[in-house]
N, C-alpha and C positions, 0 to 999 in steps of 0.2 A: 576779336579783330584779326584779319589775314593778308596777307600779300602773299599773293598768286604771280610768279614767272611764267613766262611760256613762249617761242616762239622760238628755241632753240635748233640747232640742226646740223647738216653735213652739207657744206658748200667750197666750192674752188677758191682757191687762192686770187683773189681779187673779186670776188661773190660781193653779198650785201646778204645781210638778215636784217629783221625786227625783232627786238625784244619788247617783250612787254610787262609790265607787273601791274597789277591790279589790282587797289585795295578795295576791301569789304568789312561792311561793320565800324566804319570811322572815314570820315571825311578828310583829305589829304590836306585844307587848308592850315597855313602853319605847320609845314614840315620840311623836314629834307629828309628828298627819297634821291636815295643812291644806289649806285650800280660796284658789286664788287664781282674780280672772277678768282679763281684758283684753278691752276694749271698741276698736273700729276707732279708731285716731286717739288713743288714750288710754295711759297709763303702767300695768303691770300696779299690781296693788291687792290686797292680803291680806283675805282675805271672812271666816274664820273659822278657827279652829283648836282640837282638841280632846285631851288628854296623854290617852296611853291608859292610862298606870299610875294614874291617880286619876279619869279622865271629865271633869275639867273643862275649859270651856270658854272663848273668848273670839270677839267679833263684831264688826267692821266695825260700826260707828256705826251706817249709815244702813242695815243687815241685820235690826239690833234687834229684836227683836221678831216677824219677819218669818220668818227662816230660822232652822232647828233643825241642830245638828250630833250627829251620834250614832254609837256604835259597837256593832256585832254582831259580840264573838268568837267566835260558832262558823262564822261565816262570812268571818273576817279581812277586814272589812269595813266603812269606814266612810261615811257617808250623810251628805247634805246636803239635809232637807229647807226648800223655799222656795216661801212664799205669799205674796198679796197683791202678784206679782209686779209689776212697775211697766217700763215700758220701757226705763228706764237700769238697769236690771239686766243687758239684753240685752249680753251677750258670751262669749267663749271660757271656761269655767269647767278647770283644770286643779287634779289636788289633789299633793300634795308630800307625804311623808316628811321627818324628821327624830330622830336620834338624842334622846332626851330627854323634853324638857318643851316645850309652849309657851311657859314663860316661860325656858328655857334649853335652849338646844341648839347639840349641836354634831355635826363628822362630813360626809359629805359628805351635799346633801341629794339625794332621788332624787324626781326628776318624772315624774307620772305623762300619759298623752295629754288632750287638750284634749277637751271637751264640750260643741257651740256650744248658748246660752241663748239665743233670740230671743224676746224677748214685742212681742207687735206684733198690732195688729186688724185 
């Protein structure tokens, strides 16, 4: 089983990227895939997360507004879109599996590879 990130990059301050992660070898029903990043110097921090058995979602405070978390099952595939990017966004964005819910889960969780996020002029 794999989670694949990708869509990382270098964009202006109030840019837009898409993240993506992709799992393989395991169907994402019954899970929650989340979005973590880690900034140089900094403690990782949970950005968002979405239960794929009912779509909902929750966000990082200061992502509000800002980034969209979404899933396409015909592509076992979930998306982190983010706008109005700002330069402390800038870090390693990795997304994570977990058995469940985002508001419960349990199992072990599986990480997927890093996605460096640099916004910068």
């Amino acid at each position: 089983v794999q989670l694949q990130a990708s869509g990382g990059g270098l964009v202006q301050p109030g840019g837009f990227l898409r993240l993506s992660c992709a799992a393989s070898k395991f169907m994402l029903a019954n899970y929650a895939i989340g979005w973590f990043r880690q900034a140089p110097g900094k403690e990782r921090e949970a950005v968002s997360c979405i239960s794929t058995s009912d779509g909902s979602t929750n966000y990082l405070d200061s992502v509000k507004g800002r980034f969209t978390i979404s899933i396409e099952h015909a592509k076992n595939t979930v998306y982190l879109q983010m706008s109005s990017l700002k330069p402390e966004d800038t870090a390693v964005y990795y997304c994570i599996a977990d058995r469940g819910t985002c508001g419960y889960t349990y199992g072990i969780r599986l990480w997927g590879n890093g996605t460096l996020v640099t916004v910068s002029s």
